[in-house]
N, C-alpha and C positions, 0 to 999 in steps of 0.2 A: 447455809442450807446443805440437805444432805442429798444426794442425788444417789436414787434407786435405781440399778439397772437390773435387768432378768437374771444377770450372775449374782449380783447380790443376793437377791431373792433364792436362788437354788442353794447360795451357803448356807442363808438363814435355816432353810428350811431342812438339810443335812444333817446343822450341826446340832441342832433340837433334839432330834433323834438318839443320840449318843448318850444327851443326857441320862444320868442312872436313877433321877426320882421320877421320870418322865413317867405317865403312864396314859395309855392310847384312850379313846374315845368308846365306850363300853353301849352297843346295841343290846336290848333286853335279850333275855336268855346267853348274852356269851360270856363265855369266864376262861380263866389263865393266864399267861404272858404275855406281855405286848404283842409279842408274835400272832400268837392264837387269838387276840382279839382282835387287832390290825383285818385277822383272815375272817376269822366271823363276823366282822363289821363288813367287809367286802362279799361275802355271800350272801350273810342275810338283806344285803341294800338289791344285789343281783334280784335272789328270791323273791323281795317283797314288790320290785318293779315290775319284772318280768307274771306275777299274779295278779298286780294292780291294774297295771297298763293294758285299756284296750284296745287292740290292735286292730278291734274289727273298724276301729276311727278313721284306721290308716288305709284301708281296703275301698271307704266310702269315699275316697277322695280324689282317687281317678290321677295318681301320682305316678309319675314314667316310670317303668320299671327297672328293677335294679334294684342295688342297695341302700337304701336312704339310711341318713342317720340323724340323730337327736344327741345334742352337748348341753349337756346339763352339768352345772357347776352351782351348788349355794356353802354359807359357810354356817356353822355350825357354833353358837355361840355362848360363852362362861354360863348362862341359862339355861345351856342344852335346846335354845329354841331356835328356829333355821330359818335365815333368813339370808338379804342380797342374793335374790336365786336368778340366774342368768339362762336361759334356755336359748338355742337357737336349734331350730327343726325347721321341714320345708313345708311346713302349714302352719299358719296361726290356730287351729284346729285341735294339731299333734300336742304343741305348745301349752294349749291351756290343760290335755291331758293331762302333759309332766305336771304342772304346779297343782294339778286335784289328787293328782298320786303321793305328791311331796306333803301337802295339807295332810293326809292321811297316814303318814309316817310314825311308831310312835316315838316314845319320849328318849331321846339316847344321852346318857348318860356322859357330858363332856370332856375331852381330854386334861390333862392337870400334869403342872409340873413343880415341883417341890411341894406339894397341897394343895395349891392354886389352879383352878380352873381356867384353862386358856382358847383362845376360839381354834378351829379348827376348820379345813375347806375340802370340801367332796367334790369330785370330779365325777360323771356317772355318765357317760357313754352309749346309748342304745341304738343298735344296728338291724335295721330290718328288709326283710328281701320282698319287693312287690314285682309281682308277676305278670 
């Protein structure tokens, strides 16, 4: 048996990277270099939550003030279809928001390495300040 520990996982996930047929996970409209797509994958995920997400949810819910946050993590798979979505936020409320936003994502074109379609996992963070 092979025993996984979080170092392993951070090499794996390193040395993936380096690979030279590697190519990133392509959101509609982004084009260029792993580089530039990597970034356009990561704006336009910013953009399309921060336009989807309504906040006025978070307003209605009588939440202490300060800054809450929303950890949203799903993975992205050789189908390019998104699934194992993990949410954790301080209302079951906010929660079902993320996965009506996520439902409404469109079709992203999957990461691939030598030809091969491989899954890939988003990490998506959202920070909001109730007053």
């Amino acid at each position: 048996s092979v025993l996984v520990t979080q170092d392993t996982i951070k090499i794996a996930e390193s040395t993936t990277s380096f690979v030279i047929d590697e190519k990133a996970a392509v959101y509609p409209g982004c084009s260029g270099d792993n580089e530039a797509l990597k970034a356009c994958m990561e704006k336009s995920l910013k953009d399309f939550f921060t336009e989807k997400f309504d906040l006025k949810l978070a307003a209605e819910l009588n939440l202490e003030s300060g800054t809450q946050k929303i950890f949203t993590v799903f993975n992205l798979a050789k189908d390019g279809s998104i699934g194992d979505v993990k949410i954790r936020a301080p209302h079951p409320v906010l929660e079902e928001e993320v996965k009506r936003v996520i439902q409404l994502l469109p079709k992203i074109e999957p990461a691939s390495q030598r030809g091969e379609a491989i899954p890939s996992t988003y990490s998506i963070p959202i920070f909001f300040r109730v007053e």
